[in-house]
C-alpha positions as CSV (number, residue, x, y, z in Angstrom):
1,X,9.8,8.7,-16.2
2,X,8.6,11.7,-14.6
3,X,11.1,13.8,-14.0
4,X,9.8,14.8,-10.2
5,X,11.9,17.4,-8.1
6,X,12.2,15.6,-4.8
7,X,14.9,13.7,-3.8
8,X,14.7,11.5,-1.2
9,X,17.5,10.3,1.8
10,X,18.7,7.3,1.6
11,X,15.8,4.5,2.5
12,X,13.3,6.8,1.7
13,X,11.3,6.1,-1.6
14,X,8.8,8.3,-3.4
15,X,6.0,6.3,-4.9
16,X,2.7,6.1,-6.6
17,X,-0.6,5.6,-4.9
18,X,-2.0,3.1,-7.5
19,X,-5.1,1.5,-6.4
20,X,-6.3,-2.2,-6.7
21,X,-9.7,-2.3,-8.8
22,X,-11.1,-6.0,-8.5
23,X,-12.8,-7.9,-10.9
24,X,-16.6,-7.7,-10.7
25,X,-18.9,-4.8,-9.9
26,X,-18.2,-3.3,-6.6
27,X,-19.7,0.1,-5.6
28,X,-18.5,2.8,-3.3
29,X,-20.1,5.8,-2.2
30,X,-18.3,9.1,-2.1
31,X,-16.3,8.2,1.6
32,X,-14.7,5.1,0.6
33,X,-11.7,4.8,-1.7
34,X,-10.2,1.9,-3.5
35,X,-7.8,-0.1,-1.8
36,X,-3.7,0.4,-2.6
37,X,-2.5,-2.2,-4.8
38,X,0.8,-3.9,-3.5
39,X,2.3,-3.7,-6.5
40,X,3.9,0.5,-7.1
41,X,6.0,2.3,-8.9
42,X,8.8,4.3,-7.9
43,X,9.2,7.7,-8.7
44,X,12.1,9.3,-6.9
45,X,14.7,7.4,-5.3
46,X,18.3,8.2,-3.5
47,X,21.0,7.8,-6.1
48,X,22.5,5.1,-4.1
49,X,19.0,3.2,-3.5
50,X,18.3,-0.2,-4.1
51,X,15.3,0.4,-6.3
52,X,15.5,3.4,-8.6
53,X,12.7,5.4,-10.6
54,X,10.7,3.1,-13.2
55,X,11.1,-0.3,-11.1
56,X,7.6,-1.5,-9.9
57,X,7.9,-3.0,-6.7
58,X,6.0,-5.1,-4.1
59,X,5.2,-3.4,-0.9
60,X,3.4,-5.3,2.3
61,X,0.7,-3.6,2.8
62,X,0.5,-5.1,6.3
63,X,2.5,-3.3,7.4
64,X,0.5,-0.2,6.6
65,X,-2.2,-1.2,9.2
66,X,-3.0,0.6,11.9
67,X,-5.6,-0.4,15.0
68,X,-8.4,2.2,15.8
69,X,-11.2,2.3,18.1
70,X,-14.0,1.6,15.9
71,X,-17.0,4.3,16.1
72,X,-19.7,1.9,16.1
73,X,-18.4,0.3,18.9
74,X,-16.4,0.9,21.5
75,X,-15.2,-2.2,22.6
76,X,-14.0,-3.0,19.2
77,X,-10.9,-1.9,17.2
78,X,-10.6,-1.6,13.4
79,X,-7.5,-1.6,11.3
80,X,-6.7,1.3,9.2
81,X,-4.7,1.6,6.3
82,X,-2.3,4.6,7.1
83,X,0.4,6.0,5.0
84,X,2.5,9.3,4.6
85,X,1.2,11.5,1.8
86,X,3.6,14.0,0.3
87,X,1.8,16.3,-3.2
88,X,4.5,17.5,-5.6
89,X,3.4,19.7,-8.0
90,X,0.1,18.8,-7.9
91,X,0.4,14.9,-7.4
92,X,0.2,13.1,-4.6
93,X,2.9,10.3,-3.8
94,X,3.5,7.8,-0.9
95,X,7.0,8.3,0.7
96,X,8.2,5.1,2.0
97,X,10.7,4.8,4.6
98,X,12.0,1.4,4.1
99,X,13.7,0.3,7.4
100,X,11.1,-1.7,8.2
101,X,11.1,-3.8,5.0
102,X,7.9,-2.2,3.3
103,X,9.5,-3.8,-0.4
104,X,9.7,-6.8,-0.7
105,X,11.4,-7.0,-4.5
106,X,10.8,-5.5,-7.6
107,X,9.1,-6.8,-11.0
108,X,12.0,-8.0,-13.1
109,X,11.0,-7.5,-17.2
């Protein structure tokens, strides 16, 4: 495991920002970015956490979703996928606050 020099309060997880790739052939021009995959890994936890560096957990990515007026039309809303970036070192990690239940377990091996 990385050994990542941020530690985080309690609640508060550091995680990757893997992406989902589907099957098939899908193609995105240079604005548009693969969708986060709801399974993550932990990479710096609070000592006392529930989940600790290594585990790969589930996270609701509903919960993520954000409504915006959509540009093309303003009557209309869109949801947006909105999370809090943090770059250590020259990687860039989603920092979860978990009081609102983000994970939802952990892979067991």
């Amino acid at each position: 495991m990385n050994n990542i020099k941020f530690e985080p309060n309690r609640g508060v997880y550091l995680v990757t920002r893997n992406t989902y790739v589907p099957d098939g052939d899908l193609e995105f021009d240079e604005d548009m970015q693969l969708p986060l995959d709801m399974w993550q890994t932990i990479m710096a936890a609070h000592p006392e956490a529930t989940y600790q560096p290594g585990d790969e957990v589930y996270i609701d990515l509903s919960q993520f979703l954000e409504k915006v007026r959509d540009p093309e039309n303003s009557q209309g809303f869109i949801e947006h996928l909105t999370t809090d970036i943090i770059e250590i070192e020259g990687e860039k990690y989603i920092v979860l606050e978990d009081s609102r239940r983000f994970i939802k377990g952990k892979r067991l091996a």
